[in-house]
C-alpha positions in Angstrom: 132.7 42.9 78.1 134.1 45.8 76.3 131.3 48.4 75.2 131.6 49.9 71.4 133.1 53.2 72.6 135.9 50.8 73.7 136.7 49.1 71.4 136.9 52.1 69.2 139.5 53.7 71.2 141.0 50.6 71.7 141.4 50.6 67.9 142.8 54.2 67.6 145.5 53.2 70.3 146.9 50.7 67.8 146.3 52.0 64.8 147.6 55.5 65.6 149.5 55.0 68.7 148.4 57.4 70.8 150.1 56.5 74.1 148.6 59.0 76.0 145.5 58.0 75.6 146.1 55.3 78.5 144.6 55.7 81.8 142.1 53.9 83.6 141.4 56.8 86.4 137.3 57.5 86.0 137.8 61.2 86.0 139.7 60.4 82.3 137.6 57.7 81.3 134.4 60.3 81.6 136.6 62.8 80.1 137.5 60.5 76.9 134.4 58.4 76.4 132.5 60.4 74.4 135.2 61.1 71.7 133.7 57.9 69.5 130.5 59.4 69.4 131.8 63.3 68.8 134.1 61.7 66.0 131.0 61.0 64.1 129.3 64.3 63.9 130.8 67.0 62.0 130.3 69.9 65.1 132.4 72.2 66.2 134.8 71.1 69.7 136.5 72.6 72.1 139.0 70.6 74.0 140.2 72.6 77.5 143.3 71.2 79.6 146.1 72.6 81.2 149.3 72.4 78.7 150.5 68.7 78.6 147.0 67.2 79.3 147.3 65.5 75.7 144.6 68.3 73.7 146.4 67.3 70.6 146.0 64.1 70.7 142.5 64.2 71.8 141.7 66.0 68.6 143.6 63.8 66.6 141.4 60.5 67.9 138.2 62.6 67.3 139.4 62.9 63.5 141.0 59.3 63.1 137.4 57.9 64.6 135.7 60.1 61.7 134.2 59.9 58.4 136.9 62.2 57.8 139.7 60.4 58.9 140.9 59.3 54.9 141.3 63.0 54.4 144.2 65.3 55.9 144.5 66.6 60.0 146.4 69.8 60.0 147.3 71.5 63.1 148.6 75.1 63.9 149.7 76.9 66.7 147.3 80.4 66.9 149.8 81.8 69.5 153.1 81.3 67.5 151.3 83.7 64.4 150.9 87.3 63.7 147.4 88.5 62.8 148.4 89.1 59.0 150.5 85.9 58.9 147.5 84.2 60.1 144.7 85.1 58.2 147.4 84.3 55.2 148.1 80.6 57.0 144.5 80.0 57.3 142.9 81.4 53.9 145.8 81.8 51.5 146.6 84.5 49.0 146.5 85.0 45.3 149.7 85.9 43.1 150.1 90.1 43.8 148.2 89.9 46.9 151.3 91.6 49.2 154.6 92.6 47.9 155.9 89.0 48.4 153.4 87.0 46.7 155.3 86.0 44.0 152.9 82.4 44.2 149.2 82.0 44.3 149.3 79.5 48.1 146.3 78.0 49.3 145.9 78.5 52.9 145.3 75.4 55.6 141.9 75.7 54.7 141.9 74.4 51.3 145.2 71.9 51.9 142.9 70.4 54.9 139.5 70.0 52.8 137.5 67.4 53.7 139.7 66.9 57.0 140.1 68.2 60.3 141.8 71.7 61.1 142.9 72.2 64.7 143.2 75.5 66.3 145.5 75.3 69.2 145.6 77.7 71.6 142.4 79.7 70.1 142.6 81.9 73.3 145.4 83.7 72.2 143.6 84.7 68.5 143.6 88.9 69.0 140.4 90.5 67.9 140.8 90.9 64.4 141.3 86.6 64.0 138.7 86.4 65.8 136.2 88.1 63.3 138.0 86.3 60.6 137.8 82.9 62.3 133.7 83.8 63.1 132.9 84.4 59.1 134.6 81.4 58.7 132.3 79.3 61.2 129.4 81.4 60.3 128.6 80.9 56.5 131.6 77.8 55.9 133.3 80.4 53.2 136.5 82.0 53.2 138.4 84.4 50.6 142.1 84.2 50.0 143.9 87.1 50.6 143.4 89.6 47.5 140.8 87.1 45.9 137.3 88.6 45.4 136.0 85.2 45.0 134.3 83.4 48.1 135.1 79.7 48.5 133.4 76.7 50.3 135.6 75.6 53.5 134.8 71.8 53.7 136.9 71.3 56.9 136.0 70.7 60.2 136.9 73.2 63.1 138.6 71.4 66.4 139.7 74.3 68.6 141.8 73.9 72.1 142.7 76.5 75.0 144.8 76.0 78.0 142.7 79.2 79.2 139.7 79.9 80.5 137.5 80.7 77.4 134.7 81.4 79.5 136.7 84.0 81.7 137.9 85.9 78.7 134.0 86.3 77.3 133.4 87.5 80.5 136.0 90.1 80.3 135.9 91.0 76.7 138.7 89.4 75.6 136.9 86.9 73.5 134.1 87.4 71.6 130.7 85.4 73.3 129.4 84.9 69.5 132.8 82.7 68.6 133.6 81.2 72.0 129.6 79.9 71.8 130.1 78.7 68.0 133.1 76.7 68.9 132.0 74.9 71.8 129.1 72.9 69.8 130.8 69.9 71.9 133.0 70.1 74.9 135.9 68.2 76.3 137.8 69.1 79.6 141.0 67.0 80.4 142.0 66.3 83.6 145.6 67.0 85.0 147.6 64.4 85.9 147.2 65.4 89.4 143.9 64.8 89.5 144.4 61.1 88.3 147.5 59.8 89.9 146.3 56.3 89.8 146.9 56.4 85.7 151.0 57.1 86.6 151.7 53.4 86.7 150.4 52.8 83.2 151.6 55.7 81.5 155.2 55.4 83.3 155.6 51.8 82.1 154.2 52.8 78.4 157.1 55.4 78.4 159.8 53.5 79.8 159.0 50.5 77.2 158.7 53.2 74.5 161.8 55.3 75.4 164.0 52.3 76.6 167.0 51.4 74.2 166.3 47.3 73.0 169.4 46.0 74.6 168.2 46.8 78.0 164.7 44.9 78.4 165.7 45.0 82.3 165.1 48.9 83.2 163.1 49.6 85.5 162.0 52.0 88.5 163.8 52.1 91.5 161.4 52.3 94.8 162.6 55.4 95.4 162.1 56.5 91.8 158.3 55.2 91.8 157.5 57.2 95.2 159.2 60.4 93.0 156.8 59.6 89.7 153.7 59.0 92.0 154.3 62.4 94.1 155.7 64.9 91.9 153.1 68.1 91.3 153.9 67.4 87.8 152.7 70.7 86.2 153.8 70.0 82.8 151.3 66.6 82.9 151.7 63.8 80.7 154.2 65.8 78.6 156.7 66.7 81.3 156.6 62.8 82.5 157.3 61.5 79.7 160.2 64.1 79.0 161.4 62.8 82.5 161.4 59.4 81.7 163.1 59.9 78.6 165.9 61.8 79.8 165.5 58.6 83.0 166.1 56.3 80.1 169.4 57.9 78.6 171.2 58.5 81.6 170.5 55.7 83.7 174.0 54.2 84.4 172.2 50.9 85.7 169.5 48.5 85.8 167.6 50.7 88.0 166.4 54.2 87.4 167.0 56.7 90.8 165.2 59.7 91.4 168.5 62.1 90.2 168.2 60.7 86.6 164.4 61.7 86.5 165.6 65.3 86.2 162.8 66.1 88.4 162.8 70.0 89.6 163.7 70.2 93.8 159.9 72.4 94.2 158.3 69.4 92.1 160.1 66.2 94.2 157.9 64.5 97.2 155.4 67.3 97.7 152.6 66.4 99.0 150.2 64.3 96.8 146.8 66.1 96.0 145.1 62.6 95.4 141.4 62.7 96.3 139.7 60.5 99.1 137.2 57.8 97.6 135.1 58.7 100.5 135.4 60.3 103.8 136.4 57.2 105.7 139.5 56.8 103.0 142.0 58.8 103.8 144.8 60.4 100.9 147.6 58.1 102.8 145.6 55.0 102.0 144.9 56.1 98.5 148.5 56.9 98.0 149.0 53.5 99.7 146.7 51.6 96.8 148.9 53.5 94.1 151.8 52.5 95.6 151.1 49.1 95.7 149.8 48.9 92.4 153.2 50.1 91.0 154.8 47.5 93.1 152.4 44.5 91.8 153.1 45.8 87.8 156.9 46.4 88.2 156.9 42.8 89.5 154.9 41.2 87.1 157.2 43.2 84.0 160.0 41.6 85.9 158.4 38.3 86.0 157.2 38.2 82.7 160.9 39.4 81.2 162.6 36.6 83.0 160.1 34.1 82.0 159.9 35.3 78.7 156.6 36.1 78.6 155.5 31.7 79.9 152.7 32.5 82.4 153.2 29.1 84.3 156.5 29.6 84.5 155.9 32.7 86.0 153.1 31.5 88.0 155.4 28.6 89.7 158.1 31.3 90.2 155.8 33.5 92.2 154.0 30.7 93.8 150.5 31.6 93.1 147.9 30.3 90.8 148.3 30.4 87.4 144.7 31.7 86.8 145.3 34.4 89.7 148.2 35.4 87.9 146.2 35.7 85.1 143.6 37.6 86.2 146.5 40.3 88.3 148.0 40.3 84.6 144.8 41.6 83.3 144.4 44.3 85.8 147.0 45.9 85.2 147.6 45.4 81.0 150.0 43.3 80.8 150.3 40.9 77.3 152.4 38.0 78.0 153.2 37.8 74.2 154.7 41.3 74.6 157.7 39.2 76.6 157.8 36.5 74.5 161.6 36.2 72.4 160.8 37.7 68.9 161.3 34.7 66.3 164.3 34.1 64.5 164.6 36.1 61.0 164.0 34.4 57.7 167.0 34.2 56.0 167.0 33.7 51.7 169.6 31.5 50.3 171.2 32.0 47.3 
């Protein structure tokens, strides 16, 4: 039976579509189960992750599972803005504030009250944004730029870093007093190294995402599968689907080959970091359980598509029970009414 924290983020996925909030691996379940109850107090988070590990979305289901969710989610890049051109992004300026102030602007700040404002890559604010950011945290007021006049900032603060925060305090290079005030809750993705066992799902999530609709039929050659479940992957969840994509578009057949995943020669067949269950498994049988896994869903797509999505049809066609079928169906996510022919379009007369 599903538990609440479920079902909530079973919600977000279809009301917001975050696809890469799939996975099934226990190192991201851990990682993501406590977003529902984060999403309902107003602290400060931090979400850590190498780039690609889906940080962004993560803060985005923490502010569609709010009481804030009605109001706006606004996210900027703190590495891609001067000092100056930040403190102007965040707080605003009045008319006359700088030589081209022709405009009073409201910064983020104000445009985001009531809603969510996430700070990506916080790690790379210099020392000056960092003070700014800290006043900000510290009595919830801001001024715009040449204002005199201190204003409430009803927003709340979700900050990410690719880099270790903790490291920088260490060495200076970020201030203890902000990293502490930021990090009221904490959330560290996983790479997608370190849960292999979720590339199945999200592989088949991009491919029926990225797909064109006159070719129902793609799918992942054996070769292609022992590619996706190997590959270092250092760009995570973002490079896959980038290589499934660009699978998707040139793929002169019915089958996708390793060549049109695009994947770099250093990234292709290297050897798979996947983690024993215990010390009597071994990596080659765990690598072994993935592989078959991909096997059982790529033949259950393929014998759901033919059957258009009719379970005992399919069931007679593989020769096995109709309840197992229904139970390997489950396992692995798969709707038969996904497969089922979409029904004929209403036509008006006259």
């Amino acid at each position: 039976m599903d538990t609440t924290d479920d079902i909530l983020i079973q919600r977000l996925r279809e009301t917001q579509g975050i696809g890469m909030l799939i996975g099934q691996a226990p190192v991201f379940r851990q990682a993501i189960a406590q977003i529902p109850s984060i999403a309902q107090s107003d602290g400060t988070v931090l979400i850590s992750g190498e780039t690609g590990t889906g940080k962004e979305l993560v803060a985005r289901a923490i502010h569609y599972l709010s009481p804030r969710a009605a109001f706006p989610f606004i996210a900027v890049n703190c590495g891609a803005l001067p000092d100056t051109l930040l403190e102007d992004e965040l707080f605003g300026h009045e008319r006359g504030a700088f030589t081209d102030a022709q405009l009073r602007q409201p910064g983020l700040i104000a445009q985001g009250e009531k809603g969510t404002l996430f700070l990506d890559e916080v790690g790379t604010l210099s020392g000056r944004a960092q003070a700014a950011l800290l006043r900000v945290l510290q009595d919830r007021t801001f001024r715009m730029l040449g204002s005199r006049r201190e204003e409430r900032a009803d927003v709340r603060f979700v900050a990410a870093t690719n880099g270790p925060l903790g490291q920088m305090v260490e060495s200076g290079a970020f201030r203890a007093d902000l990293f502490y005030r930021l990090r009221v809750f904490t959330i560290s993705l996983p790479t997608l190294r370190d849960r292999r066992e979720d590339i199945p799902l999200l592989a088949a999530h991009f491919l029926k995402k990225h797909a064109s609709s006159d070719r129902p039929e793609l799918q992942f050659s054996p070769a292609a599968w022992a590619a996706l479940l190997t590959s270092d992957w250092p760009g995570n969840i973002r490079e896959l689907e980038h290589a499934i994509l660009r699978a998707a578009r040139v793929c002169q057949t019915n089958h996708i080959e390793v060549e049109d995943l695009g994947l770099p020669p250093t990234s292709q067949h290297s050897t798979p970091s996947v983690p024993p269950v215990s010390s009597t498994v071994s990596p080659f049988n765990s690598l072994k359980k993935l592989s078959v896994e991909a096997f059982e869903r790529d033949y259950l797509t393929q014998l759901l598509t033919a059957h258009h999505g009719n379970v005992s049809q399919a069931a007679l066609a593989a020769g096995k029970d109709r309840r197992e079928l229904g139970r390997l169906l489950k396992k692995h996510h798969l709707d038969p009414k996904a497969f089922a022919p979409a029904p004929p379009r209403q036509t008006s007369s006259g």
